[in-house]
VMD Tcl script that draws the C-alpha trace (Angstrom):
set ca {
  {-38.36 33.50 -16.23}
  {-37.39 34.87 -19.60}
  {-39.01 31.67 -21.37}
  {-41.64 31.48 -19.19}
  {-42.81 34.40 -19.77}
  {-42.84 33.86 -24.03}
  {-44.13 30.03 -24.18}
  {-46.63 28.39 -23.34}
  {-47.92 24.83 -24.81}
  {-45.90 22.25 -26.63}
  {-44.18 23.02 -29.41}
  {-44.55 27.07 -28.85}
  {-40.69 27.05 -28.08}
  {-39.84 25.43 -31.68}
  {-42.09 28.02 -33.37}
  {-41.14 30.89 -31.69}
  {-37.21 30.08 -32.18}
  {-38.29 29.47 -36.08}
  {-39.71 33.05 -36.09}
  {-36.81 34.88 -33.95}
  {-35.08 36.41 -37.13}
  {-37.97 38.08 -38.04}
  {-39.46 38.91 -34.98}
  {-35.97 40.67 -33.71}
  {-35.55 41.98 -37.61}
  {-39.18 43.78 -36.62}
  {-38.18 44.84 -32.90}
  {-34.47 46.19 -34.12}
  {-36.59 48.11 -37.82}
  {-38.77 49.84 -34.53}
  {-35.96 51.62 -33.47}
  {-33.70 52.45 -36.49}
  {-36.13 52.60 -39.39}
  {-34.27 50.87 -41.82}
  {-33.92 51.67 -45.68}
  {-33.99 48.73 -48.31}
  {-30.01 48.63 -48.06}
  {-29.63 48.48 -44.59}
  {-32.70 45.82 -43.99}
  {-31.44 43.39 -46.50}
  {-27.89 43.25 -44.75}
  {-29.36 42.93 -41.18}
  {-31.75 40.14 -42.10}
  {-28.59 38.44 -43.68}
  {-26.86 39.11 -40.78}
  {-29.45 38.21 -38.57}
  {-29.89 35.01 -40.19}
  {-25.96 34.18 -39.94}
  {-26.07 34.90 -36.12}
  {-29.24 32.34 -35.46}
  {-27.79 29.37 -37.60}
  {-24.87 30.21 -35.42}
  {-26.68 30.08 -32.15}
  {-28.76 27.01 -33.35}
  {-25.43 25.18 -33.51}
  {-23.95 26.12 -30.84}
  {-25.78 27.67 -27.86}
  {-28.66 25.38 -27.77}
  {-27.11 22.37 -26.77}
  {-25.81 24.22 -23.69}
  {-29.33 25.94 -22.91}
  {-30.77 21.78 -22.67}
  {-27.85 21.17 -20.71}
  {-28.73 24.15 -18.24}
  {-33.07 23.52 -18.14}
  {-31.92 19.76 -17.31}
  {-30.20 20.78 -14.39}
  {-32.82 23.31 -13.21}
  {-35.12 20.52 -13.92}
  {-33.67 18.32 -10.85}
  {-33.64 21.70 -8.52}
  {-36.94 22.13 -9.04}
  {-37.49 18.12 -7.99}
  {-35.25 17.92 -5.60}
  {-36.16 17.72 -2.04}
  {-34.33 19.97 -0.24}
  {-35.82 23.98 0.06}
  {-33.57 25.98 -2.45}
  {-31.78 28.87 -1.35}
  {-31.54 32.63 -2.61}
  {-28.02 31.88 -3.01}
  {-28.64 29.19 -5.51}
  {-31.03 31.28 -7.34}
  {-28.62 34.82 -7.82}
  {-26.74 31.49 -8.55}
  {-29.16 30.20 -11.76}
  {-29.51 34.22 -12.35}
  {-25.66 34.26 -13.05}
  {-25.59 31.42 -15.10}
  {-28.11 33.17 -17.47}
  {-26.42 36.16 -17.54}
  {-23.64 34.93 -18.69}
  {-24.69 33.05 -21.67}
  {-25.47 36.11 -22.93}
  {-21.91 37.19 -23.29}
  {-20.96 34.72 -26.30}
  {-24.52 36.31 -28.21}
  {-23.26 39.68 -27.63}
  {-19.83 39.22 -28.81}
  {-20.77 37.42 -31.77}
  {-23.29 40.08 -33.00}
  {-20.56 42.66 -32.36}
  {-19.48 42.98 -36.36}
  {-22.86 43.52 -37.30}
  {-24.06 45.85 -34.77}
  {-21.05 48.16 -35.60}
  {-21.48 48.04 -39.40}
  {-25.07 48.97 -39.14}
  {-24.51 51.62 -36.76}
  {-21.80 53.16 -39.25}
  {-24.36 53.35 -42.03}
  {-27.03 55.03 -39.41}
  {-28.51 58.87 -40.87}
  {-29.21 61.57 -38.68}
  {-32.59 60.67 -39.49}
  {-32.59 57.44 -38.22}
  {-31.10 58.86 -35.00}
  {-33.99 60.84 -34.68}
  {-36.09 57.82 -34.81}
  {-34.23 56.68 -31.97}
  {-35.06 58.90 -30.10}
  {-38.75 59.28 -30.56}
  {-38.97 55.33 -30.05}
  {-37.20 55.87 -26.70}
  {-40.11 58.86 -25.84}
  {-42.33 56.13 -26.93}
  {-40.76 52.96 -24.41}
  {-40.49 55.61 -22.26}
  {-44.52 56.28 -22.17}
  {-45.22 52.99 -22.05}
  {-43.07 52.21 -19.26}
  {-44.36 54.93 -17.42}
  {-48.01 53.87 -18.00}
  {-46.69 50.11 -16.89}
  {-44.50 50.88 -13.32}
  {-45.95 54.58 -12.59}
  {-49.42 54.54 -11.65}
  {-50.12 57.64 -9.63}
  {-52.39 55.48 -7.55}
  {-49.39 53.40 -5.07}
  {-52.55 51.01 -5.19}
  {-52.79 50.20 -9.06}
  {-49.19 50.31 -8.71}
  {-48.98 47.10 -6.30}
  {-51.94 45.59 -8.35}
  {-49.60 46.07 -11.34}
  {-46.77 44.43 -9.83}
  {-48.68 41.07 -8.26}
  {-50.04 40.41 -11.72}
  {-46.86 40.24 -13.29}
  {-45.05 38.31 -10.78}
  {-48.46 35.71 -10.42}
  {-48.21 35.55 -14.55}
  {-44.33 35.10 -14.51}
  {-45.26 32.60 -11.59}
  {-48.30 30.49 -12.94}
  {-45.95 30.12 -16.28}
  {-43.45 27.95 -14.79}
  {-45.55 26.18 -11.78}
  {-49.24 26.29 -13.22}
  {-51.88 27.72 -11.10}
  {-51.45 29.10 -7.29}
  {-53.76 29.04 -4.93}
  {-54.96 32.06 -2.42}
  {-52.23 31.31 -0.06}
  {-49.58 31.61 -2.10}
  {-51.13 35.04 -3.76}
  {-51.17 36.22 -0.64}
  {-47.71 35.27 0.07}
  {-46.38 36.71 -3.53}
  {-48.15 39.93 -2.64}
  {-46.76 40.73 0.54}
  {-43.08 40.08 -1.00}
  {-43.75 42.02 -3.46}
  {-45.07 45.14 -1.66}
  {-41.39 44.79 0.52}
  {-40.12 44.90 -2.69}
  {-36.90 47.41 -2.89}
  {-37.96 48.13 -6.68}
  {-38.09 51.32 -7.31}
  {-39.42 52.11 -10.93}
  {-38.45 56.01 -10.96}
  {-35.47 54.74 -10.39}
  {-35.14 52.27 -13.00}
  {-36.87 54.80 -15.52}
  {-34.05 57.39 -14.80}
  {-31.30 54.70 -15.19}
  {-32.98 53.56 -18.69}
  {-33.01 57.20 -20.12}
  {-29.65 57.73 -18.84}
  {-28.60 54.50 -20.82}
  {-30.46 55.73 -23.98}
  {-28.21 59.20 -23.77}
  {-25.24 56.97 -23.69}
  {-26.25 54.84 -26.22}
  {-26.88 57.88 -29.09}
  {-23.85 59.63 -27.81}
  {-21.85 56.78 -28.37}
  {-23.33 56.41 -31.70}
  {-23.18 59.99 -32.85}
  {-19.38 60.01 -31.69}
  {-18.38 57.03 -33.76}
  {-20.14 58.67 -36.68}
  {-18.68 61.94 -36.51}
  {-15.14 60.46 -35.77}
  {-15.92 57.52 -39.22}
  {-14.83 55.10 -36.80}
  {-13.10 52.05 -38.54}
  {-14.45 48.46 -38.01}
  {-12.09 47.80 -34.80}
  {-12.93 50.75 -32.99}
  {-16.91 50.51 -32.96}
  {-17.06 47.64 -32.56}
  {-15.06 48.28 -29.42}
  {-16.84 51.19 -28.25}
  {-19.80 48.96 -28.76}
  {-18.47 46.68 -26.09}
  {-17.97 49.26 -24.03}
  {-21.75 50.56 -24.04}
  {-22.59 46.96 -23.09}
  {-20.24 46.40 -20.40}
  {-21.87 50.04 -19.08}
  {-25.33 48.32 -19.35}
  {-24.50 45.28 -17.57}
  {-22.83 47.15 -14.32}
  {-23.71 51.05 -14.34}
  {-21.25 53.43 -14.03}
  {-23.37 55.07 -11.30}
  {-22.29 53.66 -7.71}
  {-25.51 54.78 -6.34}
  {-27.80 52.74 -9.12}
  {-25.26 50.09 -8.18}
  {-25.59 49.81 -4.89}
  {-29.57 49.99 -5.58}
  {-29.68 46.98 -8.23}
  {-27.26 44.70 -5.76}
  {-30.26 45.21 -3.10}
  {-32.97 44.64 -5.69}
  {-31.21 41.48 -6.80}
  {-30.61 40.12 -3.14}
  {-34.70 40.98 -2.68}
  {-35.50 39.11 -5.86}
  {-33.72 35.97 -4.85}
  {-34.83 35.60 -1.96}
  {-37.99 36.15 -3.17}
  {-36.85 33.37 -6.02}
  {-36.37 30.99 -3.45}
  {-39.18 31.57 -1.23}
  {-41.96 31.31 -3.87}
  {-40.33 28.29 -5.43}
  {-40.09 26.66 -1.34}
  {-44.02 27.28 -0.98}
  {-44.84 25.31 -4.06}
  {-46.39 22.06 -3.96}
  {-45.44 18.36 -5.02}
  {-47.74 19.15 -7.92}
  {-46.61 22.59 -8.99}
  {-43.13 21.52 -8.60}
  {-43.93 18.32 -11.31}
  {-46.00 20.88 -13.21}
  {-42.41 23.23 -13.80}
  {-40.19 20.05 -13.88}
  {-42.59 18.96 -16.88}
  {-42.19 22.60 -18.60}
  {-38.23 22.02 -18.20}
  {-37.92 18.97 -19.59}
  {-40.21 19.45 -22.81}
  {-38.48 22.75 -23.75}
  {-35.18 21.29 -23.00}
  {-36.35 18.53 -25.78}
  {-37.34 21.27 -27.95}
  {-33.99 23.04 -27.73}
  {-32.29 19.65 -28.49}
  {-34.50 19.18 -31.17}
  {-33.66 22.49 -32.98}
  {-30.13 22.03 -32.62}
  {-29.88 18.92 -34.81}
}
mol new
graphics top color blue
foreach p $ca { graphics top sphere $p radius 0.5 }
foreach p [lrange $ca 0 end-1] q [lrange $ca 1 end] { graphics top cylinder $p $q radius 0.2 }
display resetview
């Protein structure tokens, strides 16, 4: 849904991959405030890491938007299985990203001020509003509103418009939904501790290239499966819940819809084939 969510018309895809050096140059400068030293090394950097992933990531992203192409034609209903399935394939193209941006990521965290850090952490008050403002209506009303709107954007995206029936459908899922955003909130601000901890130890300690970098890897590997058995044991229920509801949503779509996404697929598989040339 990641895509879906960003473009929208031909040729948005090919513009918006032009622009990502920038635009992640901009989201990255939000947090850590950089000075004229430290921008013109990440934008160098940043640059390095995209010609990288031009070459050699897109090809396998057509390869994988081809494929979901024919599950979204095919006949038979899908299954939540085979959507935690597609999840997992997503998730882990993000592991060759990570690793490659690792050098980087631990030089500019080495030449981070306490000032900076202090930026940090009024950004993450800031995400932390917002957020708040987003998922915590006081009203459990505006709350659910919240919620269907999201998942009928994220929805109409990919498939094009849905009729009544299936708003009605998407609504009732989501109210089952296991999703609780207090307890998301309270896993993302115990992430952000971990994250300026692990930062303000490697800067106290002057930790060489090798061992940021790995302490680095660490934080992500903490990110991707919490430490926490009870968050855990939450976000393996909330991912069961979302796959089914994957599947069931996708199963209720028509001939139509389903040519609509299968039409989505292909052109920003073309694009991504495109940019990789």
């Amino acid at each position: 849904m990641l895509l879906t969510t960003l473009l929208s018309g031909c040729g948005a895809l090919r513009f918006a991959y032009g622009q990502a050096p920038d635009l992640v140059y901009w989201w990255l400068d939000g947090y850590f405030d950089f000075n004229d030293t430290q921008t013109d090394r990440m934008r160098e950097d940043l640059g390095a890491l995209f010609d990288w992933h031009r070459a050699t990531q897109l090809p396998d992203y057509a390869q994988l938007l081809t494929r979901a192409r024919a599950q979204v034609l095919a006949p038979e209903p899908i299954t939540p299985a085979q959507v935690c399935g597609w999840y997992d394939e997503v998730v882990a193209r993000t592991g060759p990203v990570i690793e490659r941006a690792l050098p980087a990521a631990a030089s500019a965290v080495m030449s981070l001020s306490p000032g900076q850090l202090q930026h940090v952490q009024r950004k993450y008050n800031k995400v932390n509003a917002n957020f708040r403002d987003d998922y915590l209506q006081p009203d459990p009303k505006d709350r659910l509103e919240a919620a269907v709107e999201r998942v009928v954007d994220r929805t109409e995206s990919l498939y094009g418009g849905l009729d009544e029936a299936q708003v009605e459908r998407i609504t009732r899922l989501v109210a089952a939904s296991p999703f609780a955003p207090e307890v998301w909130l309270a896993e993302r601000q115990q992430r952000q501790r971990d994250a300026l901890a692990t930062v303000r130890a490697l800067l106290a300690e002057k930790a060489p290239p090798e061992q940021a970098q790995a302490a680095l890897r660490a934080l992500v590997a903490r990110v991707q499966r919490s430490p926490r058995e009870a968050y855990r044991q939450y976000d393996e229920r909330l991912r069961a819940y979302n796959c089914m509801v994957g599947a069931q949503v996708h199963n209720a779509m028509s001939r139509e819809q389903r040519q609509v996404a299968a039409d989505r697929l292909k052109g920003w598989s073309d694009d991504f084939r495109a940019m990789s040339r």
